[in-house]
PQR file of N, CA, C, O and H, with PARSE charges and radii, in Angstrom:
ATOM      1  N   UNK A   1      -5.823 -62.467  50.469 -0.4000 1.5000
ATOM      2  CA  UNK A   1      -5.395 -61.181  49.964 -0.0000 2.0000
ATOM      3  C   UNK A   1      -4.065 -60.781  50.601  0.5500 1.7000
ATOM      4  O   UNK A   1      -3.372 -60.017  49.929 -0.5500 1.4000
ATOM      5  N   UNK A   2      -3.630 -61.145  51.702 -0.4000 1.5000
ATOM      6  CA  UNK A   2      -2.915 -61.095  52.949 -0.0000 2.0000
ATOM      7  C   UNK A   2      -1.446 -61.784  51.583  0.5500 1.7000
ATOM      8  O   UNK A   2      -0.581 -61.173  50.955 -0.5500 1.4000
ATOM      9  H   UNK A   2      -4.192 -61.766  52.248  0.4000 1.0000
ATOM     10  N   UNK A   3      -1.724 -62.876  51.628 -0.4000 1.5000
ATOM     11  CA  UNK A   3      -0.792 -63.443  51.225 -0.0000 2.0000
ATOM     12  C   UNK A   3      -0.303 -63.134  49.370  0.5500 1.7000
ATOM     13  O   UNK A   3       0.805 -63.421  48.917 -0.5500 1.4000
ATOM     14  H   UNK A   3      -2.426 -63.372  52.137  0.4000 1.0000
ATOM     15  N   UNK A   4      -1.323 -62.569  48.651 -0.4000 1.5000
ATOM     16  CA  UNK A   4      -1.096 -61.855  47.736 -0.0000 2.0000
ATOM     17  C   UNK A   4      -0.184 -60.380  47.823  0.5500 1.7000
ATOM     18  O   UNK A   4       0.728 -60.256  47.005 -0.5500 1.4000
ATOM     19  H   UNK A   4      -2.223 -62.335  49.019  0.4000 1.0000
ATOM     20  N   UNK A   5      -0.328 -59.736  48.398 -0.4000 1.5000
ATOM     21  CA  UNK A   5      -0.011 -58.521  49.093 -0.0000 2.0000
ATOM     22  C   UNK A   5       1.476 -59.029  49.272  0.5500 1.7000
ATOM     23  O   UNK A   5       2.326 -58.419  48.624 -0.5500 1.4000
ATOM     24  H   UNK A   5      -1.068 -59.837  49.063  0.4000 1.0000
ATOM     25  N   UNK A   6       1.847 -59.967  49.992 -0.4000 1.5000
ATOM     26  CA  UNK A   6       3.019 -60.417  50.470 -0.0000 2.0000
ATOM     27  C   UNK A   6       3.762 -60.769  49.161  0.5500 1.7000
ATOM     28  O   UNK A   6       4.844 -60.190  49.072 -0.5500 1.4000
ATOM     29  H   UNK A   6       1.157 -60.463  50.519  0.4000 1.0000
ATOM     30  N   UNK A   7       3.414 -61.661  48.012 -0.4000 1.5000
ATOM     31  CA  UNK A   7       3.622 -62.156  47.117 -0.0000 2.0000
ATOM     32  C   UNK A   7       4.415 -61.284  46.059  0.5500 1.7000
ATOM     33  O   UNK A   7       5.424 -61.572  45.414 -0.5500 1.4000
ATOM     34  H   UNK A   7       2.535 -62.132  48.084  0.4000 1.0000
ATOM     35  N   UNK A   8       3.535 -59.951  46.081 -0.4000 1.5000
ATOM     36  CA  UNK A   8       3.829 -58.685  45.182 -0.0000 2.0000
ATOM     37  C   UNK A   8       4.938 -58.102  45.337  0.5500 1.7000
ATOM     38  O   UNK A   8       5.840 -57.740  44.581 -0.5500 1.4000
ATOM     39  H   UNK A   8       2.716 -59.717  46.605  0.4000 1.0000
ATOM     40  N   UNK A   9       4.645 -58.043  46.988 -0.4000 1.5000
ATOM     41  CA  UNK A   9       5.963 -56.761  47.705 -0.0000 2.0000
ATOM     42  C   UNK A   9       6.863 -57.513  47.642  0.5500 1.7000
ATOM     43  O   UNK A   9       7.789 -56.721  47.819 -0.5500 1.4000
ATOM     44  H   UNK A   9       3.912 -58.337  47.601  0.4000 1.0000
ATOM     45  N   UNK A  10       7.342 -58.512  47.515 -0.4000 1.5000
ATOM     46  CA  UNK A  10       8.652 -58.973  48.202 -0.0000 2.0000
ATOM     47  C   UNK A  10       9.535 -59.172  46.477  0.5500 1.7000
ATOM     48  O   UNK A  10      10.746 -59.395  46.475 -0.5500 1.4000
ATOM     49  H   UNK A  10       6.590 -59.155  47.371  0.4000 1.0000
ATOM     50  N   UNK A  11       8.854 -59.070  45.307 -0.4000 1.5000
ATOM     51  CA  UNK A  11       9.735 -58.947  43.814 -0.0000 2.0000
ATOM     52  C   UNK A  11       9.590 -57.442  43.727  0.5500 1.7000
ATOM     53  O   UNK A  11      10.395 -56.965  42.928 -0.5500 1.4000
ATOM     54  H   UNK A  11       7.871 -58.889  45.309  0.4000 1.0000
ATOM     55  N   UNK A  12       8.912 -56.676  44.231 -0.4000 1.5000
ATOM     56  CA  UNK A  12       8.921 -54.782  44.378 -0.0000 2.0000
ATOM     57  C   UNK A  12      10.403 -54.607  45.209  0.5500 1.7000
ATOM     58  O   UNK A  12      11.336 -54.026  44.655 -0.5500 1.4000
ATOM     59  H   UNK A  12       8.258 -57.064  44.881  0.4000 1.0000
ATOM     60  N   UNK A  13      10.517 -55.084  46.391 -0.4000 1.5000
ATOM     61  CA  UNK A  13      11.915 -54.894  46.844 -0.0000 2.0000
ATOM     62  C   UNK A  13      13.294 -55.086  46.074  0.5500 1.7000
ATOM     63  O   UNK A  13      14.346 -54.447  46.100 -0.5500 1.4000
ATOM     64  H   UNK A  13       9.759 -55.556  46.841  0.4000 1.0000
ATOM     65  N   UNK A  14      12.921 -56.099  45.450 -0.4000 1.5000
ATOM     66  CA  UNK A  14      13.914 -56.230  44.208 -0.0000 2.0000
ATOM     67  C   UNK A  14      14.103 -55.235  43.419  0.5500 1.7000
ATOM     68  O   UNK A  14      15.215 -54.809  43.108 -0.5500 1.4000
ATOM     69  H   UNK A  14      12.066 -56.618  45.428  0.4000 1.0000
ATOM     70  N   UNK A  15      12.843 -54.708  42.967 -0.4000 1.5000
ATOM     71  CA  UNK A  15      12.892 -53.544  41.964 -0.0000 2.0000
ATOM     72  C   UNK A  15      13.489 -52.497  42.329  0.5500 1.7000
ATOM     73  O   UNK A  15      14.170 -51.856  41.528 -0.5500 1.4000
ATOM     74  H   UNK A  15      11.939 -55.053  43.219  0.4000 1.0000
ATOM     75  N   UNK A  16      13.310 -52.062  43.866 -0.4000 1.5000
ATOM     76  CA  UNK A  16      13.984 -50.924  44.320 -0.0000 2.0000
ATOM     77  C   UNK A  16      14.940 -50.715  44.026  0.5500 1.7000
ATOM     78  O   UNK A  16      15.377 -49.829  43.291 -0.5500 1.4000
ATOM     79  H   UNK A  16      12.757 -52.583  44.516  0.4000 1.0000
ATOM     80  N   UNK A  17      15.760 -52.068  44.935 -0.4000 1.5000
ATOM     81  CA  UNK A  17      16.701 -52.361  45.066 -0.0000 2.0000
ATOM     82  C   UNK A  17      17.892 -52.023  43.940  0.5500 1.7000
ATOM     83  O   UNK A  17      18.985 -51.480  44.106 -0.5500 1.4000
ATOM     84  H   UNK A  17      15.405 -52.788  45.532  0.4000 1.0000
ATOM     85  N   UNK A  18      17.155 -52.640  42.525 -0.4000 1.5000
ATOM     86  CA  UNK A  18      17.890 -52.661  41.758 -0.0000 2.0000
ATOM     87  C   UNK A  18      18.138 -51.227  40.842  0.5500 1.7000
ATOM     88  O   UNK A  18      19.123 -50.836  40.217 -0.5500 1.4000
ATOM     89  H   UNK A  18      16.267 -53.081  42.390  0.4000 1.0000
ATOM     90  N   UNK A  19      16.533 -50.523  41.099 -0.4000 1.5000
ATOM     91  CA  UNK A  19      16.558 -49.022  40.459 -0.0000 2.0000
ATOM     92  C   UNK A  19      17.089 -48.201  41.603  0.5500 1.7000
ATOM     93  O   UNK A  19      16.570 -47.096  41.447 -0.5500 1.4000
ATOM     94  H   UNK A  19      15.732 -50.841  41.607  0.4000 1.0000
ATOM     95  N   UNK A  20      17.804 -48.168  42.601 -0.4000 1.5000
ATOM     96  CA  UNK A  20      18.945 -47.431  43.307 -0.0000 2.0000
ATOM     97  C   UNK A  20      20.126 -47.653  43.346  0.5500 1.7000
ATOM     98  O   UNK A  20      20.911 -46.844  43.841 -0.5500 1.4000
ATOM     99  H   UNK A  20      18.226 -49.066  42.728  0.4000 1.0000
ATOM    100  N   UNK A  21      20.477 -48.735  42.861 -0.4000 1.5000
ATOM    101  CA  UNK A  21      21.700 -49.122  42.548 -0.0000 2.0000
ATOM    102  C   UNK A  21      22.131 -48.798  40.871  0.5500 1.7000
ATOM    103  O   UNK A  21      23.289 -48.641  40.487 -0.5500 1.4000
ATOM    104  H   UNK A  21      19.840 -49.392  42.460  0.4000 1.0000
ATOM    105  N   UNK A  22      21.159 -48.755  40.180 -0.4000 1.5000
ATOM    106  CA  UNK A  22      21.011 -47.948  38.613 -0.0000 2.0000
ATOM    107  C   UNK A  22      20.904 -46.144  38.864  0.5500 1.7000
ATOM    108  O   UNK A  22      21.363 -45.303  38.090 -0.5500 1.4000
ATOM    109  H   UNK A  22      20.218 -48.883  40.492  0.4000 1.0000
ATOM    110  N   UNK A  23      20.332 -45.933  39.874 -0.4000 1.5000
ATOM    111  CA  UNK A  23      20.403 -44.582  39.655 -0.0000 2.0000
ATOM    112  C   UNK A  23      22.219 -43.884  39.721  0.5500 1.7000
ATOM    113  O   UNK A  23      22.694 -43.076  38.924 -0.5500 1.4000
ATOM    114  H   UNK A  23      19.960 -46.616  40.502  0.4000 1.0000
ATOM    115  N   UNK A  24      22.667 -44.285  40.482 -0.4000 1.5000
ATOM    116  CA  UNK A  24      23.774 -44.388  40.289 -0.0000 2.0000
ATOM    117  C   UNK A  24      25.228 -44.339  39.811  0.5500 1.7000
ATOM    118  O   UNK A  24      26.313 -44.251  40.386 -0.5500 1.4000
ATOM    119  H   UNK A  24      22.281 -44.942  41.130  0.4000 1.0000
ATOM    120  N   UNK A  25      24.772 -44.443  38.344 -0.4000 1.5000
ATOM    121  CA  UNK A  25      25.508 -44.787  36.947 -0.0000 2.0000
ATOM    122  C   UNK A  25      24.992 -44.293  36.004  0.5500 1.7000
ATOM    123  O   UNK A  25      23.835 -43.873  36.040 -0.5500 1.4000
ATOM    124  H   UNK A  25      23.890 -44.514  37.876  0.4000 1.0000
ATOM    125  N   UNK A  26      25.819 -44.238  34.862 -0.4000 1.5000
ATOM    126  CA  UNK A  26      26.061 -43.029  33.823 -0.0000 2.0000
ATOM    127  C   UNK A  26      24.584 -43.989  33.028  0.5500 1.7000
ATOM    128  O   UNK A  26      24.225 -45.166  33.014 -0.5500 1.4000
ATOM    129  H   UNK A  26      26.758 -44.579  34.832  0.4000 1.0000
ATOM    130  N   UNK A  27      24.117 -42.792  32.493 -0.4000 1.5000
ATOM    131  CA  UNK A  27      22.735 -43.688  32.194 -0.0000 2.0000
ATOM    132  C   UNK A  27      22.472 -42.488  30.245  0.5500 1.7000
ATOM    133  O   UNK A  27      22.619 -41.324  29.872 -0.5500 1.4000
ATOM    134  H   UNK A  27      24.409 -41.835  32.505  0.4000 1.0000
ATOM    135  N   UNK A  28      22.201 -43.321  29.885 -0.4000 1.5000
ATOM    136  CA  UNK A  28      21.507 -42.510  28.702 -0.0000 2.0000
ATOM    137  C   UNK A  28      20.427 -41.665  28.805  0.5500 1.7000
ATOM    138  O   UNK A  28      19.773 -42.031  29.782 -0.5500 1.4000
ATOM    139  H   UNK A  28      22.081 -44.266  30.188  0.4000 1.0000
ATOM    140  N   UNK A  29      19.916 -40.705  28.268 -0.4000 1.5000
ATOM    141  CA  UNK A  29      18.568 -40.293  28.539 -0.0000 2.0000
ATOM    142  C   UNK A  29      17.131 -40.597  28.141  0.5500 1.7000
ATOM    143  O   UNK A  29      16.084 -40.058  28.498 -0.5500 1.4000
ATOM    144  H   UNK A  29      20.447 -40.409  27.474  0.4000 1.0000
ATOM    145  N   UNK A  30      17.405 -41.796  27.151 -0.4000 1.5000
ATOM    146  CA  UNK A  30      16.181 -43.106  26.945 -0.0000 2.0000
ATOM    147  C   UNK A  30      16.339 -43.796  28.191  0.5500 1.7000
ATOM    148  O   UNK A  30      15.273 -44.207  28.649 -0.5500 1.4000
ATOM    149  H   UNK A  30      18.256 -42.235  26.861  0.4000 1.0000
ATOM    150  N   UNK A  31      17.533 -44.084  28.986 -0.4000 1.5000
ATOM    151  CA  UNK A  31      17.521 -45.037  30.134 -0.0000 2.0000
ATOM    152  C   UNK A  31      16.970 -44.141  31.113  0.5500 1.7000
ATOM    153  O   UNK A  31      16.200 -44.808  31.804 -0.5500 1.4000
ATOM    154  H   UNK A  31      18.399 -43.750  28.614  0.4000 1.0000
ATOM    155  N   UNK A  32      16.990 -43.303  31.387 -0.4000 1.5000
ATOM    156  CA  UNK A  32      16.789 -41.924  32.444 -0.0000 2.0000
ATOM    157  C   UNK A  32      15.385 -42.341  32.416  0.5500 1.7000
ATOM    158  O   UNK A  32      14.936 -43.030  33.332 -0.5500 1.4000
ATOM    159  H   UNK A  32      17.616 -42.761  30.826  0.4000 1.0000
ATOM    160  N   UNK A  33      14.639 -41.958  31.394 -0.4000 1.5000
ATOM    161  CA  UNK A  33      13.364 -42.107  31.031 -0.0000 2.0000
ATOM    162  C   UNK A  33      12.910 -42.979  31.473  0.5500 1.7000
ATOM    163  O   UNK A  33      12.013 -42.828  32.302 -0.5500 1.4000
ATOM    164  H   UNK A  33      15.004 -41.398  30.650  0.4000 1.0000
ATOM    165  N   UNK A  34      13.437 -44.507  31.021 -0.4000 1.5000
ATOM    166  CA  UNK A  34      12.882 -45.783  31.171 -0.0000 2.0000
ATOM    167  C   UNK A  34      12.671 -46.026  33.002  0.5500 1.7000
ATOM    168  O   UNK A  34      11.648 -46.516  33.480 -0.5500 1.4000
ATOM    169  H   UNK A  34      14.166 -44.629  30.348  0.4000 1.0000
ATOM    170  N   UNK A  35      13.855 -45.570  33.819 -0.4000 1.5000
ATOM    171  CA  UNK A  35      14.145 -45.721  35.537 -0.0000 2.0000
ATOM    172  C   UNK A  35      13.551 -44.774  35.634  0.5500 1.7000
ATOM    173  O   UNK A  35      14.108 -44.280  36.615 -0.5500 1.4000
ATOM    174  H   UNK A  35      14.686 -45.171  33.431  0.4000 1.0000
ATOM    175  N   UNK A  36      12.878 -44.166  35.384 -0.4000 1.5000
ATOM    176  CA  UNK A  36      11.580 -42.869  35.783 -0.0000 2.0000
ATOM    177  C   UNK A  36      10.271 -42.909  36.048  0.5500 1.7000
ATOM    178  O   UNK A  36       9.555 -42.341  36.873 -0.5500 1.4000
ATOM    179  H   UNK A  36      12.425 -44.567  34.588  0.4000 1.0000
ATOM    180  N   UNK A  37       9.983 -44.168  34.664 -0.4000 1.5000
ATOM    181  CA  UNK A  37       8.973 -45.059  34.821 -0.0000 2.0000
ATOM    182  C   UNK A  37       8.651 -45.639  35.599  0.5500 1.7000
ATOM    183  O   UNK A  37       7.639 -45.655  36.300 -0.5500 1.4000
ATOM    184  H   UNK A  37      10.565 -44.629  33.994  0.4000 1.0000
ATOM    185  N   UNK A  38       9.730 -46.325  35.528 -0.4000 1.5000
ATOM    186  CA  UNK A  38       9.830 -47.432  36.814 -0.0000 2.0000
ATOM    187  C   UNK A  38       9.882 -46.837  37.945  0.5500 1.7000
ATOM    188  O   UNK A  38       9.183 -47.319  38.836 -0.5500 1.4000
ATOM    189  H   UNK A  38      10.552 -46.312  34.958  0.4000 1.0000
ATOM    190  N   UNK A  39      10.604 -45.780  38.218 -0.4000 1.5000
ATOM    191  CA  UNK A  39       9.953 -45.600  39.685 -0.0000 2.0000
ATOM    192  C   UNK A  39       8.425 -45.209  39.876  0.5500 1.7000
ATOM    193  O   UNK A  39       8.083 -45.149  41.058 -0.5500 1.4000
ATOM    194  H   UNK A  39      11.172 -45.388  37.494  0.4000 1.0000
ATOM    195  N   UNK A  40       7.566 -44.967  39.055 -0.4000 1.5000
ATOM    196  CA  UNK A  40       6.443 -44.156  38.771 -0.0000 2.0000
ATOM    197  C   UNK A  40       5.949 -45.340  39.203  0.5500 1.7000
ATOM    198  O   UNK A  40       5.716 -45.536  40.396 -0.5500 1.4000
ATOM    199  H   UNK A  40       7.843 -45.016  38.095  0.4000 1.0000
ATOM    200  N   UNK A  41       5.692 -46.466  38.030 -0.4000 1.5000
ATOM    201  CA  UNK A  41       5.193 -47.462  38.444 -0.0000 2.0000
ATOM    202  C   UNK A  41       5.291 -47.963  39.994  0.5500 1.7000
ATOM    203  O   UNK A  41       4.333 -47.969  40.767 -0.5500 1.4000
ATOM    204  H   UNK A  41       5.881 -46.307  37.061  0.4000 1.0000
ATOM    205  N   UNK A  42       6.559 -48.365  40.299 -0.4000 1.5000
ATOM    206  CA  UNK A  42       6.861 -48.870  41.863 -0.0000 2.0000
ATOM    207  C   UNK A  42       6.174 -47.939  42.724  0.5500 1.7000
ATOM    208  O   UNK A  42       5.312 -48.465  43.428 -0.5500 1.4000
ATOM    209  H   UNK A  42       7.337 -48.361  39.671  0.4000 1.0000
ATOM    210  N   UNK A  43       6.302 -46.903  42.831 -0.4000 1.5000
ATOM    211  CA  UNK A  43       5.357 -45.766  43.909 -0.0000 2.0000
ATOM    212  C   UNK A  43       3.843 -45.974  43.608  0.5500 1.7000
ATOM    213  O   UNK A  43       3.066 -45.614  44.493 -0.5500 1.4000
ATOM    214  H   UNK A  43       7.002 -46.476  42.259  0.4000 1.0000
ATOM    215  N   UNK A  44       3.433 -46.403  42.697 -0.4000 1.5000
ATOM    216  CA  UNK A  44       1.868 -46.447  42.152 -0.0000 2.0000
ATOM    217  C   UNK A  44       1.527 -47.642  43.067  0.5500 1.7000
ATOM    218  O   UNK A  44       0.712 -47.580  43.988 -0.5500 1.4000
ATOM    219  H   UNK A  44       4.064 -46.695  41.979  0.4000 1.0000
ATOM    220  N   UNK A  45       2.369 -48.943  42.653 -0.4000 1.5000
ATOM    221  CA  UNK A  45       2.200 -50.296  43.275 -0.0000 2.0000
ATOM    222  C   UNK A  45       2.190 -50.227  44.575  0.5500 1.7000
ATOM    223  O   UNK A  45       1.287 -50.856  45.126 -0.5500 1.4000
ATOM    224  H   UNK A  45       3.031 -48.993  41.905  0.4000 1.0000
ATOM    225  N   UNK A  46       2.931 -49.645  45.242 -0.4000 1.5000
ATOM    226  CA  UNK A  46       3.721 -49.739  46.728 -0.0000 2.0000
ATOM    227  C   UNK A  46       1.856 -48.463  47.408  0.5500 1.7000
ATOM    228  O   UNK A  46       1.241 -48.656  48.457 -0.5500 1.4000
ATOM    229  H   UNK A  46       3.665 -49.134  44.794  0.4000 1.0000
ATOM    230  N   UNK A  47       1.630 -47.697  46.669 -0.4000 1.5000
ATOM    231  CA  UNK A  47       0.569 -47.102  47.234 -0.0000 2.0000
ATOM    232  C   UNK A  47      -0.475 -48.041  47.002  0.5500 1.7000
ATOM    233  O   UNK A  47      -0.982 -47.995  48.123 -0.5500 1.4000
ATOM    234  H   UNK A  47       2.129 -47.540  45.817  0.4000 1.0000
ATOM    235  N   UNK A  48      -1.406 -49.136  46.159 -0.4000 1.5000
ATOM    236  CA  UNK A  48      -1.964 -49.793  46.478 -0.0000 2.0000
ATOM    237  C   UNK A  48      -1.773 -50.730  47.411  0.5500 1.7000
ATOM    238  O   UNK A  48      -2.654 -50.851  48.263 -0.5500 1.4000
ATOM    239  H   UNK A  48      -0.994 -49.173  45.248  0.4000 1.0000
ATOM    240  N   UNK A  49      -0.412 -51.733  47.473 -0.4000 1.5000
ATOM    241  CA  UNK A  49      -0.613 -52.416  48.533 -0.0000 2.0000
ATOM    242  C   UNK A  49      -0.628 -51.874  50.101  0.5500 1.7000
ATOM    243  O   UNK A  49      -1.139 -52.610  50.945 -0.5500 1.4000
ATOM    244  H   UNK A  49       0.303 -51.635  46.781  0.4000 1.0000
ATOM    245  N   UNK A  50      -0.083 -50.618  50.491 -0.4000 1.5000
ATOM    246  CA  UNK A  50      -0.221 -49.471  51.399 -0.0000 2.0000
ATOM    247  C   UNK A  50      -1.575 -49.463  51.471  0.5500 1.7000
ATOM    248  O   UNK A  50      -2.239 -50.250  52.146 -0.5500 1.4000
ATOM    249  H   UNK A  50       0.331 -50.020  49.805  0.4000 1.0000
ATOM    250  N   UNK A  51      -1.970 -48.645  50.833 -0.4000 1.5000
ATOM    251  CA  UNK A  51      -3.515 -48.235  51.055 -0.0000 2.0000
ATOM    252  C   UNK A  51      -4.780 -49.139  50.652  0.5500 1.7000
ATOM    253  O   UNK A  51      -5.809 -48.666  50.169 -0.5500 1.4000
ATOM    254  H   UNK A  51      -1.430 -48.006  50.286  0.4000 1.0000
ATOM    255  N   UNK A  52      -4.629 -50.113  50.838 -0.4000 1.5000
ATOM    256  CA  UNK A  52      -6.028 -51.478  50.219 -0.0000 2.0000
ATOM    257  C   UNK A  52      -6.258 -51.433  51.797  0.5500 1.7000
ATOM    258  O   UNK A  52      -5.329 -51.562  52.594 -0.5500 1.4000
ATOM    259  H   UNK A  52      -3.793 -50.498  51.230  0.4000 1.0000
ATOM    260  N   UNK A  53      -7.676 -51.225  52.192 -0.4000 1.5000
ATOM    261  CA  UNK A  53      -8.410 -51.585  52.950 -0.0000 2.0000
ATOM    262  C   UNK A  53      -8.839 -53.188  53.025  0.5500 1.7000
ATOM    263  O   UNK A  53      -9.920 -53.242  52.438 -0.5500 1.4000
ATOM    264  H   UNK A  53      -8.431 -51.120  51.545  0.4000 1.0000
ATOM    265  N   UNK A  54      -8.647 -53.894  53.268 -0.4000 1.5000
ATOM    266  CA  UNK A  54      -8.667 -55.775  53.441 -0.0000 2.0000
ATOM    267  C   UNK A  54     -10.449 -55.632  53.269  0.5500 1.7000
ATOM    268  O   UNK A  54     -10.953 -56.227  52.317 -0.5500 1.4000
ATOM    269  H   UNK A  54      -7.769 -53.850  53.744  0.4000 1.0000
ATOM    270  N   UNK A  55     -11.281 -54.903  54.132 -0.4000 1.5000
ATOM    271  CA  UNK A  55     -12.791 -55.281  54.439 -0.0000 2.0000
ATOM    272  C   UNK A  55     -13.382 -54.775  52.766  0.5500 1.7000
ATOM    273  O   UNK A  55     -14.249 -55.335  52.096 -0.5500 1.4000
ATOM    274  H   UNK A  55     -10.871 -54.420  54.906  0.4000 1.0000
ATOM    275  N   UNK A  56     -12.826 -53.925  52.526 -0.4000 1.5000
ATOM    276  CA  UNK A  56     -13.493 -53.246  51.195 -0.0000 2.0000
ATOM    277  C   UNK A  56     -13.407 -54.317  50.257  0.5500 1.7000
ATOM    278  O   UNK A  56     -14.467 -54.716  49.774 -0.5500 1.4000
ATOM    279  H   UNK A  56     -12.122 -53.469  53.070  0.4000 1.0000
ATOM    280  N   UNK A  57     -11.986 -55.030  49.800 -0.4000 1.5000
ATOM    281  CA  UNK A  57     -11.467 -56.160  49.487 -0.0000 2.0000
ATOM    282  C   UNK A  57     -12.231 -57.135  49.477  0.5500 1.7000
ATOM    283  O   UNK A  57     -12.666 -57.554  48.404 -0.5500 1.4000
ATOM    284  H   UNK A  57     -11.125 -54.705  50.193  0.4000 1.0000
ATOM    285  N   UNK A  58     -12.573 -57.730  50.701 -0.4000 1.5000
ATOM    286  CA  UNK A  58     -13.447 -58.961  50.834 -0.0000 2.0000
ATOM    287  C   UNK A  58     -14.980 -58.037  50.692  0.5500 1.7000
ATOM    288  O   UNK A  58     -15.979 -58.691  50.992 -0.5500 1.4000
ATOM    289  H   UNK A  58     -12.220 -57.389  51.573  0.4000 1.0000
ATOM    290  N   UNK A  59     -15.086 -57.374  50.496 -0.4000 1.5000
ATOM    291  CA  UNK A  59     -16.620 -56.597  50.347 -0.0000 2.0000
ATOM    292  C   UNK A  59     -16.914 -56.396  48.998  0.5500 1.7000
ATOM    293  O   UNK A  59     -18.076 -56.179  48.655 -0.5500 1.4000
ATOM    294  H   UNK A  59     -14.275 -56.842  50.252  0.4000 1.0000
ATOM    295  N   UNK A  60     -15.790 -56.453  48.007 -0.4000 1.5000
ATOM    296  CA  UNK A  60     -15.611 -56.596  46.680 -0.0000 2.0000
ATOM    297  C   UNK A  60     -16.045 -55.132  46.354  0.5500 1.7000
ATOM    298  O   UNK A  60     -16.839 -54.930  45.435 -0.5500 1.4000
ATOM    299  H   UNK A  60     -14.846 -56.629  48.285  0.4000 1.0000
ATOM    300  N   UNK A  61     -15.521 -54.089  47.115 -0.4000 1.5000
ATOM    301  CA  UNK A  61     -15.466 -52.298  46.973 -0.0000 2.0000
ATOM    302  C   UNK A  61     -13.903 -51.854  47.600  0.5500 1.7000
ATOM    303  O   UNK A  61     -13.485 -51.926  48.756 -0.5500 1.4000
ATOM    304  H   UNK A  61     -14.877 -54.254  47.861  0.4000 1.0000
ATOM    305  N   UNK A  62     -13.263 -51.391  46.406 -0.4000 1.5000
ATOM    306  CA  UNK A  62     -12.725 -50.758  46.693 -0.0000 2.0000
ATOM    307  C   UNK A  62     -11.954 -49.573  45.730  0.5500 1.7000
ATOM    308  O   UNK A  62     -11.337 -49.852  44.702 -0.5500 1.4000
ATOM    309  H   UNK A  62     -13.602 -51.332  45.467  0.4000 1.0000
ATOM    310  N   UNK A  63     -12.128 -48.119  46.309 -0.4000 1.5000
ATOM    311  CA  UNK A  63     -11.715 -47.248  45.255 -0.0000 2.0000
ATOM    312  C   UNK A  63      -9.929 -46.921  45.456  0.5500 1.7000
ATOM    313  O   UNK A  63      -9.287 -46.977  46.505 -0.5500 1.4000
ATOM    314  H   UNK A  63     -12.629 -47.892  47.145  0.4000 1.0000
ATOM    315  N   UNK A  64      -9.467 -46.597  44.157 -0.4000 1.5000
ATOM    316  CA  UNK A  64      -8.122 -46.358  43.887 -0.0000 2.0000
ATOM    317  C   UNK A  64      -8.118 -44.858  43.088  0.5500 1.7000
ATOM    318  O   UNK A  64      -8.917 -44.515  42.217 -0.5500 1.4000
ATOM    319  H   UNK A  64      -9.988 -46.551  43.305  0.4000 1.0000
ATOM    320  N   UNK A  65      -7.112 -44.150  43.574 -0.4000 1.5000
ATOM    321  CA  UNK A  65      -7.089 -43.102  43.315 -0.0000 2.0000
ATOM    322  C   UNK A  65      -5.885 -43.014  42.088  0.5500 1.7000
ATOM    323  O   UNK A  65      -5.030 -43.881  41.911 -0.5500 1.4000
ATOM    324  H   UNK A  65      -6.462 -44.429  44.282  0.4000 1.0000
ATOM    325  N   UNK A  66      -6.009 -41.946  41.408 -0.4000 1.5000
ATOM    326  CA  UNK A  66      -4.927 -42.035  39.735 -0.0000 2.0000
ATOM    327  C   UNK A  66      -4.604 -40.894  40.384  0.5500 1.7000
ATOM    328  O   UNK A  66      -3.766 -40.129  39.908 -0.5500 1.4000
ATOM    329  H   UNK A  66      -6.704 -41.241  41.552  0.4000 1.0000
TER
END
């Protein structure tokens, strides 16, 4: 799970990366929208791999909050 976790985050850094360097620039307001998402998503992701308890994991319990 360890190494899944690792697997995820390290193309999420990319994403940042690349939606702060987009925030940036003259953007449409369908694009506004679209990098809004995306950060929505990325903060959603970045709070599961944050908050996953490993024992719950291998215990095959674990709750996620919306």
């Amino acid at each position: 799970v360890t190494y899944m976790k690792r697997q995820i985050r390290n193309p999420l850094c990319g994403i940042v990366f690349s939606r702060k360097l987009l925030e940036n620039t003259e953007l449409g307001i369908e694009q506004k929208q679209l990098l809004d998402t995306g950060t929505q998503c990325q903060r959603q992701l970045s709070k599961i791999l944050d908050d996953s308890d490993l024992d719950c994991i291998t215990d095959g319990y674990l709750d996620l909050e919306m």
